[in-house]
One Martini backbone bead per residue (centre of mass of N, CA, C, O) as a GRO file, in nm:
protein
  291
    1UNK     BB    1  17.199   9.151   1.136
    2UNK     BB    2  17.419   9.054   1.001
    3UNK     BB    3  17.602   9.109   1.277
    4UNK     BB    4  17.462   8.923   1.461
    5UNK     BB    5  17.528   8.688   1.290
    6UNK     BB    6  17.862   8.681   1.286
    7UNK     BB    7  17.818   8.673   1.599
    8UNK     BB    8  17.720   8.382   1.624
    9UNK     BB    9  17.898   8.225   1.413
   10UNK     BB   10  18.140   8.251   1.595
   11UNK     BB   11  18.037   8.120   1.876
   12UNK     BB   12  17.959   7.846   1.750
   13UNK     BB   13  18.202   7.805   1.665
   14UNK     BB   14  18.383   7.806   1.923
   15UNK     BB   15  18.227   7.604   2.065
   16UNK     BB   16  18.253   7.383   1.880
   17UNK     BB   17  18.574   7.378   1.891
   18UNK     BB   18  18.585   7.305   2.218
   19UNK     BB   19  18.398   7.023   2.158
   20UNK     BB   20  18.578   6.874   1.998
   21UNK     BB   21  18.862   6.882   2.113
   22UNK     BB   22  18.774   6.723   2.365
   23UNK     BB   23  18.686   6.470   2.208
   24UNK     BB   24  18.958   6.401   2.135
   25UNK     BB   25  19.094   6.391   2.369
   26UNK     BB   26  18.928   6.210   2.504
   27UNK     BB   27  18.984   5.981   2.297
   28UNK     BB   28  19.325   5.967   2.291
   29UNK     BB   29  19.419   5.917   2.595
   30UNK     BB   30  19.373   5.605   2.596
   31UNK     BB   31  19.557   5.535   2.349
   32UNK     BB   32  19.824   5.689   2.485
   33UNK     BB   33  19.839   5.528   2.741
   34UNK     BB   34  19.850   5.235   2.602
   35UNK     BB   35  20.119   5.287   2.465
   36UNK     BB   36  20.294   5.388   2.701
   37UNK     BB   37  20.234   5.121   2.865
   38UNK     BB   38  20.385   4.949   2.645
   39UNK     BB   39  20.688   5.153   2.713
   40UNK     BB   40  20.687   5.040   3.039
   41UNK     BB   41  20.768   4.983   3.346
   42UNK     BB   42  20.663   4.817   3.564
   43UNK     BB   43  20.684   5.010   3.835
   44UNK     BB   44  20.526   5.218   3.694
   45UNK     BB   45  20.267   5.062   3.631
   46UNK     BB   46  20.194   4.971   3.909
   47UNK     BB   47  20.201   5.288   4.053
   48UNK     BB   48  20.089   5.517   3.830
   49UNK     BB   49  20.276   5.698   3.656
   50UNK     BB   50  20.142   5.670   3.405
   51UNK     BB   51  20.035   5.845   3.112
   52UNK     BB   52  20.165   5.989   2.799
   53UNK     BB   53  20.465   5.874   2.880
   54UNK     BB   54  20.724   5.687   2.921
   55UNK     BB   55  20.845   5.461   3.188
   56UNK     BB   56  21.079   5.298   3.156
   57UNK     BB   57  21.201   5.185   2.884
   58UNK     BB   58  21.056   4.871   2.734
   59UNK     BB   59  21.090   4.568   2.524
   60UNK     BB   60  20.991   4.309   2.633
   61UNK     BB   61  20.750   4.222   2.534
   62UNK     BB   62  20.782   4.249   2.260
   63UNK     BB   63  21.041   4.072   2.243
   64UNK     BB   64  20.844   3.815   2.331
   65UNK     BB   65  20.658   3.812   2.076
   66UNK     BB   66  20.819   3.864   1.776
   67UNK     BB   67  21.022   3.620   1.844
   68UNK     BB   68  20.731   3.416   1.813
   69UNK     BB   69  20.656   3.267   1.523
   70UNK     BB   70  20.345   3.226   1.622
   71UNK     BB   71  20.289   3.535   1.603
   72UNK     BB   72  20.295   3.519   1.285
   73UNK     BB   73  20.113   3.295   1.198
   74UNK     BB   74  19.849   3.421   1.369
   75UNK     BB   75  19.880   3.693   1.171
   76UNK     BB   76  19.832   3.559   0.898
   77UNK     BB   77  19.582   3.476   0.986
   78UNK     BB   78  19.444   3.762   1.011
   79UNK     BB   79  19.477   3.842   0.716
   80UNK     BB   80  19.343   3.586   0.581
   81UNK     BB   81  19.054   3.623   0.733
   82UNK     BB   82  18.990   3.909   0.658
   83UNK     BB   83  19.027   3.928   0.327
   84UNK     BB   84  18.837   3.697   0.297
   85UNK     BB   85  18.623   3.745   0.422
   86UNK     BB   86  18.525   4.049   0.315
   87UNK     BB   87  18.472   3.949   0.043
   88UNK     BB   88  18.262   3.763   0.077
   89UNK     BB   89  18.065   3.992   0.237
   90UNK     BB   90  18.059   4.189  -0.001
   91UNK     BB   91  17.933   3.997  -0.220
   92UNK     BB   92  17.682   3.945  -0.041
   93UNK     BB   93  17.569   4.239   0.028
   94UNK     BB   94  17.546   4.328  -0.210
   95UNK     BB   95  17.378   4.183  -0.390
   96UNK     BB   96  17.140   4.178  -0.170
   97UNK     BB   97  17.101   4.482  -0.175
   98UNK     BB   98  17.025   4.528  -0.481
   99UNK     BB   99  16.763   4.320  -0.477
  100UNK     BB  100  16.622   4.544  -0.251
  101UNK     BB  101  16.617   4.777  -0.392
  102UNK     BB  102  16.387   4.655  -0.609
  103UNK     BB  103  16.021   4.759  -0.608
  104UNK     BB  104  15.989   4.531  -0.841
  105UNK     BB  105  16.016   4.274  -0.659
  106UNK     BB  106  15.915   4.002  -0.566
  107UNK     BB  107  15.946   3.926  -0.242
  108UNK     BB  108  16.093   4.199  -0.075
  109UNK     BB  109  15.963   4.201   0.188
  110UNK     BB  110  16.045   3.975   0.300
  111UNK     BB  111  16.342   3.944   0.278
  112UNK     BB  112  16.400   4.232   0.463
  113UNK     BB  113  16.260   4.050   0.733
  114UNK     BB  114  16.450   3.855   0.709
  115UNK     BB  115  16.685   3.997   0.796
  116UNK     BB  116  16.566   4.156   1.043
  117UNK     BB  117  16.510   3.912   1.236
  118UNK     BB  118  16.835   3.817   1.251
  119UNK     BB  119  16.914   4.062   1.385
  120UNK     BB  120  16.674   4.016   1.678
  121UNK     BB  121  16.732   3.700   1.597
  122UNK     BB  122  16.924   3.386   1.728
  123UNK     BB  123  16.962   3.068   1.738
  124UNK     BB  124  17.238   3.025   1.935
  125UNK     BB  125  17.525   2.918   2.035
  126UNK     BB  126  17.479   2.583   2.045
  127UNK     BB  127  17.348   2.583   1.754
  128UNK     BB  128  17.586   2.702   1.607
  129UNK     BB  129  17.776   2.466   1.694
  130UNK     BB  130  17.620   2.221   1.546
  131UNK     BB  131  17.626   2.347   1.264
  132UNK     BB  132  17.898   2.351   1.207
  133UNK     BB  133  18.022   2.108   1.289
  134UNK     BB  134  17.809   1.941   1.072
  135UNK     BB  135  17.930   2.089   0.810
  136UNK     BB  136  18.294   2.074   0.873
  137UNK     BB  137  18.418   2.381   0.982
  138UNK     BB  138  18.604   2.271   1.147
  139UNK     BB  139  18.883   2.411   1.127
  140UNK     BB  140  18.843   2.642   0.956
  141UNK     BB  141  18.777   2.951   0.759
  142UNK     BB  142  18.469   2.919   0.731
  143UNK     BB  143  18.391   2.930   1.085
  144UNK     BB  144  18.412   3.259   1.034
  145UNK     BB  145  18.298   3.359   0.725
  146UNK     BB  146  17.987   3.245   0.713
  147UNK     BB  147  17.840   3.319   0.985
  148UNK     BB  148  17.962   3.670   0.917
  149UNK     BB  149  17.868   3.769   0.589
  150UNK     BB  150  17.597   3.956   0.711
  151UNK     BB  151  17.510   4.255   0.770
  152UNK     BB  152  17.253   4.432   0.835
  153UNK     BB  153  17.327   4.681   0.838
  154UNK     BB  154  17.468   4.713   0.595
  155UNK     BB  155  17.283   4.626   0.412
  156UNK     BB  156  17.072   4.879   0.457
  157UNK     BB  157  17.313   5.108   0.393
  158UNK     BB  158  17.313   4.959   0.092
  159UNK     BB  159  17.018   5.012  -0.013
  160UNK     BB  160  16.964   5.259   0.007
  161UNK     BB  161  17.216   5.377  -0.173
  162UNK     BB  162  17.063   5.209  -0.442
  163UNK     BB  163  16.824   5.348  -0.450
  164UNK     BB  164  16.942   5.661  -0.486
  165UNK     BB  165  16.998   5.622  -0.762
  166UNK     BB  166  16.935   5.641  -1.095
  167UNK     BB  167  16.744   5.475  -1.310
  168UNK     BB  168  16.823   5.582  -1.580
  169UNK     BB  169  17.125   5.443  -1.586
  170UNK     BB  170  16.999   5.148  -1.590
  171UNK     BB  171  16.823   5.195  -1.828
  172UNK     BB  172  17.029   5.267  -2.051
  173UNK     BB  173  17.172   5.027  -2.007
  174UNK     BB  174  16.996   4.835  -2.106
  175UNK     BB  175  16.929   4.941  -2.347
  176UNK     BB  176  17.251   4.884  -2.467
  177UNK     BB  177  17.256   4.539  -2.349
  178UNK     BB  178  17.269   4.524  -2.022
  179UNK     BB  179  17.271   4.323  -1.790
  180UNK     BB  180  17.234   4.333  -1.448
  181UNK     BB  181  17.577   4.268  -1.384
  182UNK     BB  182  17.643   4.474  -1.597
  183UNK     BB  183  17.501   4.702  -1.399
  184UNK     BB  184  17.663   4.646  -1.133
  185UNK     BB  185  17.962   4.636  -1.242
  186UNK     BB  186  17.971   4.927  -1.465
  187UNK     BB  187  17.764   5.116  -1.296
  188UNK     BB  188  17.722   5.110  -0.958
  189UNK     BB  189  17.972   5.033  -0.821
  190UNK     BB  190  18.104   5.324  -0.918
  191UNK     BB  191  17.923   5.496  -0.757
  192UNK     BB  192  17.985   5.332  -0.471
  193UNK     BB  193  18.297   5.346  -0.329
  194UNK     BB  194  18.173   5.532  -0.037
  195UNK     BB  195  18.007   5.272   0.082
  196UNK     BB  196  18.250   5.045   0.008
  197UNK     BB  197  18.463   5.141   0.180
  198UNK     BB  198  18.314   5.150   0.445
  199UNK     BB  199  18.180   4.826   0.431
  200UNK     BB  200  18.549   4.750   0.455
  201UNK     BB  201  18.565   4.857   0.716
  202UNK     BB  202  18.394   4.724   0.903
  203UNK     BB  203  18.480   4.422   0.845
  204UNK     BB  204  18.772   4.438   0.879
  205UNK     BB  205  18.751   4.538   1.170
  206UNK     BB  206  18.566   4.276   1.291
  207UNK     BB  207  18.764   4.031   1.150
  208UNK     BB  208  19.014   4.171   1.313
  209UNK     BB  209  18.904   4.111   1.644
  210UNK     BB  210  18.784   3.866   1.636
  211UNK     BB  211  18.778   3.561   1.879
  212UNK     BB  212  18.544   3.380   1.955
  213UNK     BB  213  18.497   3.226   1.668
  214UNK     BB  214  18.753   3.100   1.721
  215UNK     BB  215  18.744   2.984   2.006
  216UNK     BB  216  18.507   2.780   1.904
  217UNK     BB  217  18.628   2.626   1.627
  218UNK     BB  218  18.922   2.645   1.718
  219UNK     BB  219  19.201   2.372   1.800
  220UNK     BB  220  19.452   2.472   1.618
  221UNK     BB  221  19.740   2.704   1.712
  222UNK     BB  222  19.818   2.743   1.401
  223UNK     BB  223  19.483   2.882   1.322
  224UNK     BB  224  19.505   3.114   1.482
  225UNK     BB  225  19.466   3.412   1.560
  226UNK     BB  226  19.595   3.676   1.731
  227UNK     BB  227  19.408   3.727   1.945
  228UNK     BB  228  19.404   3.452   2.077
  229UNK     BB  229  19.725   3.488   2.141
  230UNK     BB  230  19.692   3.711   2.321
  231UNK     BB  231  19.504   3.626   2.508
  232UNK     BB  232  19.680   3.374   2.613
  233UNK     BB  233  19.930   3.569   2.691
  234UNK     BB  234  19.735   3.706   2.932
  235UNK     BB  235  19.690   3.433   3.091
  236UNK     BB  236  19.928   3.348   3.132
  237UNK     BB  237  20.095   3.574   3.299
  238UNK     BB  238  19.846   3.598   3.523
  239UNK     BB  239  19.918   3.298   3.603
  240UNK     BB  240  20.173   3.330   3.698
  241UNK     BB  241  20.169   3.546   3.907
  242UNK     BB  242  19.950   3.401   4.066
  243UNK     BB  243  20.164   3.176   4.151
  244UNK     BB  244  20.480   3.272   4.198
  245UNK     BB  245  20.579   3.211   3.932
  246UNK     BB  246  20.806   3.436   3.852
  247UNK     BB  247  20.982   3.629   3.656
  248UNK     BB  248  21.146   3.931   3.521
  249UNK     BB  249  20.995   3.898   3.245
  250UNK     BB  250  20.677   3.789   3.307
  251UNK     BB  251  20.644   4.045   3.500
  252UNK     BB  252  20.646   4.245   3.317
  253UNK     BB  253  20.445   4.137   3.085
  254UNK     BB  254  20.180   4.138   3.273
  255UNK     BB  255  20.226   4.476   3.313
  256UNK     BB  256  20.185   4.529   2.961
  257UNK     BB  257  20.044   4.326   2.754
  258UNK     BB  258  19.745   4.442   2.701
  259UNK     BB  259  19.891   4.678   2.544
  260UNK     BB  260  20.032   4.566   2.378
  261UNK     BB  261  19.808   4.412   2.237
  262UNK     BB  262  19.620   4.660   2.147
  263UNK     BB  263  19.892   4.807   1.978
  264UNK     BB  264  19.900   4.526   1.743
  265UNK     BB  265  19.577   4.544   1.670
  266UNK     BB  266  19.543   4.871   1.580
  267UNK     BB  267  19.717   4.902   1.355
  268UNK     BB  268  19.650   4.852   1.106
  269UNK     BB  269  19.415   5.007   1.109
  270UNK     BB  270  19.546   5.284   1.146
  271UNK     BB  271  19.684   5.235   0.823
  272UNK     BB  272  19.415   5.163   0.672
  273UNK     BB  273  19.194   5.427   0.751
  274UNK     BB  274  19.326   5.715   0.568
  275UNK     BB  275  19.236   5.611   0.306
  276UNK     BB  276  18.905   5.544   0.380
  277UNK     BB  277  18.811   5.823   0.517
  278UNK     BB  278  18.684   6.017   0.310
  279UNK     BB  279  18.426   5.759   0.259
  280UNK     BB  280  18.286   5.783   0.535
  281UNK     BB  281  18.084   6.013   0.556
  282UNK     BB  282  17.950   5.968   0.273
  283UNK     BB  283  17.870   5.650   0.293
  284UNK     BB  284  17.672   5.695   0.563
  285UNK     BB  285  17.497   5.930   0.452
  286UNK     BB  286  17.384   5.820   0.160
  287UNK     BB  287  17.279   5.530   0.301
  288UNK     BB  288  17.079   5.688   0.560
  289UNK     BB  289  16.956   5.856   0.360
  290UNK     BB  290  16.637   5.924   0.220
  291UNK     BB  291  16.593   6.111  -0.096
   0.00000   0.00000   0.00000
């Protein structure tokens, strides 16, 4: 019986490390050929020769975008904006959920509901570009930062698992003199590092990625994302390209832009990932699952 199970043990393994691996590959095929597609040559990328190494390798598209100043100034908005907003989401997400944690609270139940609500429905883009605009927000950094302040699925994520904590840690703090406050700043947030670290990175990559909300209220081009930027400099590319005025600066770049974009948006991301991969999948784990 040992033996037999030894040997199923074994097969499981086999099997599952062969569809693991699978699943790499293809997650990773698409982005290393997206890197290649970034240091290779328009005609190398015209005719599908690039596959996972740069053919004929070239920088002009980084050159041309690196060079230009004012992609500087819309990537340290695009610091700006994730760093501002995460801070903003994080504070008001926690607070939110550690008060639906409470099934002591009155009025507990609506609450919860009303989050749920805004999950499944929500006022359409025309109202909230009404209310945005008459707040005074057009073109400013809360117009980022406030309509996007609170995930639902996050908060539920953070509810759960403060929940979770063990009421006695809050009751002993309570009896030595703590306030609300002081136990979720001294004893629960401490707890919490592995679905906060999460819930971090989850914002972060969201209000680093997003353009749409730039593009709906930001109407003065020192103020855009760079997500923006890129966007824009991939219409300029294809938009000249197709009137047949074109160089053969902006033929390359035409031709690789998309990839140089996505390969300069995603770096950040990337370096700041395996900090916070650890607290990843038990962080989701502990808020996702109940009791």
């Amino acid at each position: 019986m040992t033996l037999a199970k030894s040997r199923g043990h074994r097969l499981f393994q086999g099997v599952n490390a062969v569809i693991l691996t699978g699943v790499v590959i293809v997650t990773l095929y698409p982005f290393v050929n997206i890197v290649a597609r970034s240091f290779s040559d328009e005609r190398y990328i015209l005719s599908g020769q690039v596959n996972l190494i740069p053919r004929g390798f070239n920088l002009t598209t980084y050159r041309i975008v690196i060079s230009d100043p004012m992609f500087w100034t819309n990537y340290a908005n695009t610091v700006v904006y994730t760093v501002v907003a995460t801070a903003v989401a994080m504070t008001l997400t926690t607070c939110y959920a550690y008060v639906l944690s409470k099934k002591h609270l009155k009025g507990r139940t609506v609450l919860i509901w009303v989050a749920v609500f805004t999950m499944i429905f929500s006022g359409g883009l025309i109202p909230q570009y009404v209310l945005v605009n008459g707040l005074g927000m057009t073109n400013t950094i809360w117009a980022i930062v406030l309509p996007n302040a609170i995930s639902v699925f996050n908060l539920l994520v953070m509810k759960t698992f403060f929940e979770n904590l063990p009421n006695e840690l809050e009751e002993a703090a309570a009896i030595d003199g703590l306030n609300t406050y002081g136990i979720l700043l001294r004893i629960v947030l401490p707890l919490s590092k592995a679905v906060i670290a999460t819930m971090v990175l989850f914002y972060a990559v969201s209000f680093w990625n997003s353009w749409f909300t730039a593009f709906l209220y930001l109407n003065e081009t020192e103020l855009f994302p760079v997500t923006i930027y890129l966007r824009n400099l991939i219409a300029g590319a294809t938009g000249a390209e197709s009137a047949g005025a074109i160089t053969s600066e902006v033929s390359q770049a035409a031709a690789n832009i998309q990839s140089v974009a996505i390969t300069l948006t995603v770096l950040p991301i990337l370096a700041v990932y395996p900090f916070v991969q650890r607290y990843f999948v038990s962080g989701v784990m502990l808020g996702a699952v109940k009791g």
